[in-house]
C-alpha positions as CSV (number, residue, x, y, z in Angstrom):
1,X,77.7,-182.4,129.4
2,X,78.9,-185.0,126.5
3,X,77.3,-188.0,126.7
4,X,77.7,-191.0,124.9
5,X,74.2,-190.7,123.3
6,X,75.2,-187.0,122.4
7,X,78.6,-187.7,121.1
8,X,77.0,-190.8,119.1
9,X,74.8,-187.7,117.5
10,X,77.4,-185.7,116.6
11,X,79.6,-188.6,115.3
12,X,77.0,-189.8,112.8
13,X,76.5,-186.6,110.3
14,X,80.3,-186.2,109.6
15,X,80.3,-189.9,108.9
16,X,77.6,-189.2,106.3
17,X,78.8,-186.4,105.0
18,X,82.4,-187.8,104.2
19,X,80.6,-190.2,102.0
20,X,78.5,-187.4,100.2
21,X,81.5,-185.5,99.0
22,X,82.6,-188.9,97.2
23,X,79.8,-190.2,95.9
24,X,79.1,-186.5,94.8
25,X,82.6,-186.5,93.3
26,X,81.7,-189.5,91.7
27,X,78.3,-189.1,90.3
28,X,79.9,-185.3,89.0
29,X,80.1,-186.8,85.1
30,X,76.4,-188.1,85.3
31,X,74.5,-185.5,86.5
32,X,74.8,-181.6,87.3
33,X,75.4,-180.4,90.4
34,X,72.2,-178.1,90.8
35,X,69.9,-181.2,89.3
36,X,71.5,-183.9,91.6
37,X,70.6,-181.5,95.1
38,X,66.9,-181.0,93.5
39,X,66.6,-184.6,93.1
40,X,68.1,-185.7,96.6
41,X,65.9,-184.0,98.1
42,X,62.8,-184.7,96.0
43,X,63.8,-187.8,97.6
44,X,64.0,-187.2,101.0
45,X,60.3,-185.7,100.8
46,X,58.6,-188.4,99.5
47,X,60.4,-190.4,101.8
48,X,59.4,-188.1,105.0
49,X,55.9,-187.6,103.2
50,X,54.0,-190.7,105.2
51,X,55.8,-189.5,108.5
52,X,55.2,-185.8,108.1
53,X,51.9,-185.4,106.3
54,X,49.5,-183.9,108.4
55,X,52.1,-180.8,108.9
56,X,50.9,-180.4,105.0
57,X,47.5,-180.6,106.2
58,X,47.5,-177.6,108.4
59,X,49.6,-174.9,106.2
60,X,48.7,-172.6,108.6
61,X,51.4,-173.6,111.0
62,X,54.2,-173.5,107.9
63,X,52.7,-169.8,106.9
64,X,53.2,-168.3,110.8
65,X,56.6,-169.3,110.8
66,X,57.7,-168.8,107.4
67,X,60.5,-166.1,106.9
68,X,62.8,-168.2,109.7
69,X,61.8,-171.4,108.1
70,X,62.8,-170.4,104.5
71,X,66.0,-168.7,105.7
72,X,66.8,-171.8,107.3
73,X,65.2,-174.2,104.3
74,X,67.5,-172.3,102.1
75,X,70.6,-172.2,103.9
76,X,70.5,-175.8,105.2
77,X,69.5,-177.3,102.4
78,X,69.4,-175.2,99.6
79,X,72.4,-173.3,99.6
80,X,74.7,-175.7,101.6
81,X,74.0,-178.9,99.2
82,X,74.3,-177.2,96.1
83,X,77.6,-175.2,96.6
84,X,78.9,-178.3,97.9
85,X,78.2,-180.3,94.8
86,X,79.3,-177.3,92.7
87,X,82.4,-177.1,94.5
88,X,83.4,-181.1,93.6
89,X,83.1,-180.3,89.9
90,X,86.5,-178.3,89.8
91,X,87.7,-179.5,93.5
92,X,88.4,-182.9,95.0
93,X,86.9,-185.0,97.9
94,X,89.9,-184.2,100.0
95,X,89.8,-180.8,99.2
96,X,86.0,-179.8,100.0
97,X,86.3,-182.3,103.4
98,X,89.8,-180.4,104.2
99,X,87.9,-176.4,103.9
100,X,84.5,-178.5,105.7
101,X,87.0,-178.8,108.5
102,X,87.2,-175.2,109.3
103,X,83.7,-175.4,110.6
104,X,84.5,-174.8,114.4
105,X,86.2,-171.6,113.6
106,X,83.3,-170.3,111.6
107,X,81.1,-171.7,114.1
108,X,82.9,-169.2,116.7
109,X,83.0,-166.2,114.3
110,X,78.9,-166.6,113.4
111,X,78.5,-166.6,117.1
112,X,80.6,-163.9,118.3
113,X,79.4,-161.1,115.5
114,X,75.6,-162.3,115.3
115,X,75.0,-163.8,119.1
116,X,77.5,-162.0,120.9
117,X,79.3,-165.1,122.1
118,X,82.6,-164.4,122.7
119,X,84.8,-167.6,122.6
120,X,86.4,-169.2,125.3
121,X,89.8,-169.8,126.0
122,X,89.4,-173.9,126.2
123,X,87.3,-173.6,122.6
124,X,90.2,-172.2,121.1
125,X,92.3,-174.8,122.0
126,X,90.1,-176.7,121.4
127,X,89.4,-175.3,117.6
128,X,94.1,-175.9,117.3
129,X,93.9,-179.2,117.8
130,X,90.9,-180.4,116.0
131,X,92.4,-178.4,113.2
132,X,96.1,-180.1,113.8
133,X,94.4,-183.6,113.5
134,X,93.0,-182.5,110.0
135,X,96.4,-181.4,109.1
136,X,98.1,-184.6,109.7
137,X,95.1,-186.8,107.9
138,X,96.1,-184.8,104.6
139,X,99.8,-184.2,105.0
140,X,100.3,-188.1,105.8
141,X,101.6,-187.3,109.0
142,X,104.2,-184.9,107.2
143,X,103.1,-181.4,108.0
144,X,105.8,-179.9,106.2
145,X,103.4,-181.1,103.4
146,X,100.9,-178.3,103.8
147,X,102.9,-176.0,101.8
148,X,102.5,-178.1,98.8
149,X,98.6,-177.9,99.5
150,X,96.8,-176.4,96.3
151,X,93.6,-175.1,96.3
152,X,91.3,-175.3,93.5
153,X,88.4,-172.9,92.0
154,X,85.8,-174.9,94.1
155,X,87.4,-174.1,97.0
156,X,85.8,-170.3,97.3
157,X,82.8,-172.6,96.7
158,X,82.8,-174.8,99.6
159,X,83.9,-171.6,101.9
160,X,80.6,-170.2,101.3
161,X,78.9,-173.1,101.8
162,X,80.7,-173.7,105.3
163,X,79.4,-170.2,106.4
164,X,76.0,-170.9,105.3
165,X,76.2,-174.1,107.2
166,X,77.5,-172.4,110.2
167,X,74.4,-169.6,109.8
168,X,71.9,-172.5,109.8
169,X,73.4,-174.1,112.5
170,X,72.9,-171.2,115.1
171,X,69.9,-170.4,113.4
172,X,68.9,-173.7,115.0
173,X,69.5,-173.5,118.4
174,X,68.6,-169.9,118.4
175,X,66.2,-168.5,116.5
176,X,65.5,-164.7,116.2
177,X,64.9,-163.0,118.7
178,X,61.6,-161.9,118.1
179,X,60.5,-165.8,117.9
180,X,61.9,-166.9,121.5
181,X,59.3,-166.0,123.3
182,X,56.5,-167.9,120.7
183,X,55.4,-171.3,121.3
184,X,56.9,-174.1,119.7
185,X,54.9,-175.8,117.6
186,X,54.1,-179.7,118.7
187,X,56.0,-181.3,115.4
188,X,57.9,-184.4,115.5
189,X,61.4,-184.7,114.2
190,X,59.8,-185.8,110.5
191,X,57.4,-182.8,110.9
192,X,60.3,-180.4,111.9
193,X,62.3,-181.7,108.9
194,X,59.7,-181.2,106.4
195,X,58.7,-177.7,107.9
196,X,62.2,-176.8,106.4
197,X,62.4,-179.1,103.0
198,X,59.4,-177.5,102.0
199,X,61.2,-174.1,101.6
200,X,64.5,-175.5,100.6
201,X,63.0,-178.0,98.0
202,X,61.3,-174.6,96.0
203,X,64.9,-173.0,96.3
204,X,66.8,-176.1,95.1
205,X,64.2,-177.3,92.8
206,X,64.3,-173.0,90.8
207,X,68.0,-173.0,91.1
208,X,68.1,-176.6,89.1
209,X,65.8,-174.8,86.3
210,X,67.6,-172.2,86.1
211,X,70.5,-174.6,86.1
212,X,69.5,-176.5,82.6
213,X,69.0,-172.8,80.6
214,X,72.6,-172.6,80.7
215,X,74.3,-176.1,81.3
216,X,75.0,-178.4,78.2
217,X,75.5,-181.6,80.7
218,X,73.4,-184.1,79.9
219,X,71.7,-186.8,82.7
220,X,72.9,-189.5,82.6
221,X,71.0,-192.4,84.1
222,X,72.4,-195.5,85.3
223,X,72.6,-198.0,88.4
224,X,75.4,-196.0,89.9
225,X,73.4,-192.6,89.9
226,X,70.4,-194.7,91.5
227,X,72.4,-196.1,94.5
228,X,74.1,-192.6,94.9
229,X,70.6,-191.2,94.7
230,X,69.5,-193.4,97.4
231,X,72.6,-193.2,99.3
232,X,72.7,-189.1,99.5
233,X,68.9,-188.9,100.4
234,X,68.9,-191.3,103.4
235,X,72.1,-191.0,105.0
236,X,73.4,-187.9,104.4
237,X,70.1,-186.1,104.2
238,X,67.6,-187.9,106.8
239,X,70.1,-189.7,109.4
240,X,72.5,-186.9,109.3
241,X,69.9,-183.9,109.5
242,X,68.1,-185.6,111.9
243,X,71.0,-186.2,114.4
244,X,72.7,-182.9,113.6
245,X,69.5,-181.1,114.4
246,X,69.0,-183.1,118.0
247,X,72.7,-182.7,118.4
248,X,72.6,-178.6,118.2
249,X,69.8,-178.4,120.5
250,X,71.4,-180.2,123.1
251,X,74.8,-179.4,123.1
252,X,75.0,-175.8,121.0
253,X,76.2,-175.0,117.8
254,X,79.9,-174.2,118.8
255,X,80.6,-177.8,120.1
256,X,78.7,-179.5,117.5
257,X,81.0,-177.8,115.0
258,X,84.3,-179.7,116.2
259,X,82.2,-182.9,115.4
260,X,82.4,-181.6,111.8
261,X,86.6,-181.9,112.3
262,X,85.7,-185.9,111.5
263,X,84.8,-185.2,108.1
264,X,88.3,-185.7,106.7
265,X,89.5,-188.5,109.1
266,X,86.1,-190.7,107.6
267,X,86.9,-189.7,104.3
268,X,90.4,-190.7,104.4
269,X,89.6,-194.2,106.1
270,X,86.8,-194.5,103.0
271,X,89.3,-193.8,100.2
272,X,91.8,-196.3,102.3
273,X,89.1,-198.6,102.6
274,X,88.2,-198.4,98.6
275,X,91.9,-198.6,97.6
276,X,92.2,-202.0,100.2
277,X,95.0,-199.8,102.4
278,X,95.2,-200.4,106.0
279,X,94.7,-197.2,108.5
280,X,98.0,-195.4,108.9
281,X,99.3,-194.0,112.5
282,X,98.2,-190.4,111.7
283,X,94.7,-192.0,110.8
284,X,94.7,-192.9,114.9
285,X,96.5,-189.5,116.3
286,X,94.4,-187.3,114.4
287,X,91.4,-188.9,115.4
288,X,92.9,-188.6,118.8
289,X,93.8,-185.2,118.5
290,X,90.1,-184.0,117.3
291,X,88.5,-186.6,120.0
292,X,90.7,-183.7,122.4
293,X,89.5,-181.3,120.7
294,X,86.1,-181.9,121.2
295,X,86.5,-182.6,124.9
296,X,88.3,-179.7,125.8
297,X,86.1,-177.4,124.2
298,X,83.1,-179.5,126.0
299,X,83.8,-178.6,129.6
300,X,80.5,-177.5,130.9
301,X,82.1,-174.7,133.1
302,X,83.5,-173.0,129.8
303,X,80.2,-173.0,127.3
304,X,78.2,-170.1,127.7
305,X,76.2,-171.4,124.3
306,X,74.5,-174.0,125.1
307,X,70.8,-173.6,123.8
308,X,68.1,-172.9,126.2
């Protein structure tokens, strides 16, 4: 069922995330894409480090579990961050958050050919008109705009990182078979975190080397970088992982992925906001349109993936 708490969750990591892709458009001239997703989350492990040291103490744990957790490490925050921040160097905000809201149909697609889970007729209609809300955010409420949409290079970019996204996600709620029937391990949310930065920090942090053999972009420090340094490890990275992570246990990946449908409609009222323009009407239908979206594709009768 959708509670407020849950839907509060679910709200919070699109709301995040709408600011990543433009503060990562922004930062794009100071620092490369590969460099800025080692350093975020660098970050985010010496901020989790006092919450989630003793899991470093007892390795052990990490080595028992360690294919699924570096599969997931490097999916969820490897893969996903860095083709993201690739993708804004040849795409725009608006673009990356448009393809980000195809995430409930990938969500569907990852479950049906790797879980079985055959959608349902209410998450399809759901899926139209969460995906009709989008539309009218970035035609302006003139759809006969979307055949004037260009896409960009990035775009193929940010496609791949939405499926790896989508992976991860159902990763989440259900692991591989072979590992349902262990015990969880007795980690905190900080511990559980770590458990997967640890693997997704080695990937980020080798693809960053690799990175400076063959850019020429220099870094280029500055109060700007250091704010959207900050900004990108704690709200993006530990608010929104941590809710998204609760979020998908509780209500399943499918659901949780028209929650990602919000991307666009934030990151529209931020670039209104930072141009001081009021909300238009579409602003308020899409939102209500998605807001349907996610309820009809909620009703409890109709989701055979929830997580056990």
């Amino acid at each position: 069922m959708l509670t407020p708490r849950l839907a509060l969750l679910l709200t919070l990591p699109p709301l995040m995330w709408a600011g990543n892709a433009v503060v990562g458009r922004m930062v794009s001239t100071s620092v490369p894409p590969l460099l800025l997703n080692a350093m975020r989350w660098s970050l985010v492990f010496l901020l989790l480090l006092p919450l989630a040291w003793r899991l470093l103490r007892r390795p052990a744990a990490l080595l028992a579990r360690w294919p699924y957790l570096l599969l997931i490490g490097v999916l969820g925050m490897g893969c996903y961050n860095a083709l993201q921040y690739q993708a804004l160097r040849s795409s725009t905000a608006l673009n990356v958050t448009l393809i980000t809201a195809s995430m409930p149909v990938w969500m569907l697609a990852v479950g049906a050919l790797m879980y079985g889970v055959r959608p349902s007729r209410q998450q399809f209609w759901g899926a139209l008109l969460s995906l009709l809300g989008v539309a009218l955010v970035i035609t302006h409420g003139q759809l006969e705009r979307l055949r004037e949409l260009q896409f960009l290079p990035g775009d193929l970019l940010m496609l791949l990182a939405i499926f790896s996204w989508a992976v991860y996600s159902w990763l989440l709620a259900r692991p591989p078979a072979h590992m349902q029937g262990e015990q969880k391990p007795a980690w905190n949310w900080a511990e559980t975190m770590m458990s997967q930065l640890v693997f997704g920090l080695l990937f980020a942090a080798g693809s960053a080397g690799l990175e400076q053999s063959w850019t020429e972009q220099p870094l280029v420090w500055g109060p700007g970088l250091a704010l959207a340094l900050a900004y990108v490890a704690i709200g993006p990275s530990l608010i929104a992982y941590r809710c998204w992570g609760q979020g998908v246990a509780e209500a399943g990946p499918t659901l949780a992925g028209f929650f990602v449908n919000l991307t666009p409609v934030f990151a529209a009222l931020m670039s209104a906001a930072l141009l001081g323009e009021w909300p238009a009407w579409y602003h308020g239908l899409a939102f209500a349109l998605i807001a349907a979206g996610i309820v009809v594709s909620a009703r409890p009768a109709r989701s055979p993936d929830r997580s056990l």
